[in-house]
C-alpha positions as CSV (number, residue, x, y, z in Angstrom):
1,X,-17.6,-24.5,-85.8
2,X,-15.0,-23.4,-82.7
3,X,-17.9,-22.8,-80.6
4,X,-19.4,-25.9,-81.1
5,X,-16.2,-27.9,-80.5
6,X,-15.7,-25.6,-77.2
7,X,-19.1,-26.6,-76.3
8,X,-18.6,-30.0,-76.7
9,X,-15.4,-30.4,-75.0
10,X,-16.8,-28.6,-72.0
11,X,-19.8,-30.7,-72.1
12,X,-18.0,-33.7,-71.9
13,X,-15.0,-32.9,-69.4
14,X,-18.2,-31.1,-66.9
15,X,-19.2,-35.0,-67.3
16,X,-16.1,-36.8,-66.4
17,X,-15.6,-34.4,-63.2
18,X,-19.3,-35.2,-62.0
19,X,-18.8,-38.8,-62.7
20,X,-15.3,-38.2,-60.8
21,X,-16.8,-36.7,-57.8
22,X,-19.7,-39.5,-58.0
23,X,-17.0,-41.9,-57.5
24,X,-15.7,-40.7,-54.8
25,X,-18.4,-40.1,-53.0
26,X,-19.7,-43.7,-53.5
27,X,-16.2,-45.0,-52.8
28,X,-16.6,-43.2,-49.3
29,X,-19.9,-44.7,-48.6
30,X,-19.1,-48.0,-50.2
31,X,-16.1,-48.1,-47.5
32,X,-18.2,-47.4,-44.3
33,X,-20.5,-50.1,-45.5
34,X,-18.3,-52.5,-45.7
35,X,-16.5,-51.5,-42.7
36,X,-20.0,-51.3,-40.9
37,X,-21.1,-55.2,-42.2
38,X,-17.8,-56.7,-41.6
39,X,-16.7,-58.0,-38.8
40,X,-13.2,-57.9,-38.9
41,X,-11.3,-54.3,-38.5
42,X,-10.4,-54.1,-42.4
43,X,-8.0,-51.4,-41.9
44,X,-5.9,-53.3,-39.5
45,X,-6.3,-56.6,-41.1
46,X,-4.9,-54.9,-44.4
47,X,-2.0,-53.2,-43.2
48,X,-0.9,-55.3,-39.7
49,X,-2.0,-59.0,-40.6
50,X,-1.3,-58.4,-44.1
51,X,-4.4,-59.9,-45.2
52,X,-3.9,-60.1,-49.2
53,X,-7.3,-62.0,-49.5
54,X,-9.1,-59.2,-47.5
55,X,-7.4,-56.4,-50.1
56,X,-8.1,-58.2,-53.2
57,X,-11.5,-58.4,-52.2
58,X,-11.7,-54.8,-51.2
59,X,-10.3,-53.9,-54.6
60,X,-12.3,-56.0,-56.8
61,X,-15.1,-54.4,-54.9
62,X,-13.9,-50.8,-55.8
63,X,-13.1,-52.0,-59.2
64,X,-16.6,-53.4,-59.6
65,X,-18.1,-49.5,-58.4
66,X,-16.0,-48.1,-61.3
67,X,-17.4,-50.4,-63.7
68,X,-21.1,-49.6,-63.0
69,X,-20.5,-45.7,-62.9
70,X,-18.4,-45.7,-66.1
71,X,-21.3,-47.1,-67.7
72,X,-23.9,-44.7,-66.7
């Protein structure tokens, strides 16, 4: 019965760190895509113009990612 537990519990966290590492990888990819398509410099507009609009948007667009991994 130990064993089994054990198995399962490994099973499952293996999961969560490939889904973790999935993430992060599309969150990478996702980011030079949209820093690629945009036309503004997202980085600067963020952090010198203060652009809330433009980091909502970017974190309702991470947000969204996270949502469609977690349900794979």
């Amino acid at each position: 019965m130990f064993t089994d537990l054990a198995q399962t519990y490994l099973l499952n966290f293996s999961y969560v760190i490939l889904k973790a590492v999935f993430f992060a990888i599309a969150c990478f990819f996702t980011w030079r895509l949209f820093d690629w398509l945009e036309k503004l410099d997202v980085r600067a507009e963020i952090a010198e113009r203060n652009n809330i609009g433009l980091a909502i948007m970017v974190a309702a667009l991470f947000l969204g990612l996270a949502y469609v991994i977690g349900q794979i």
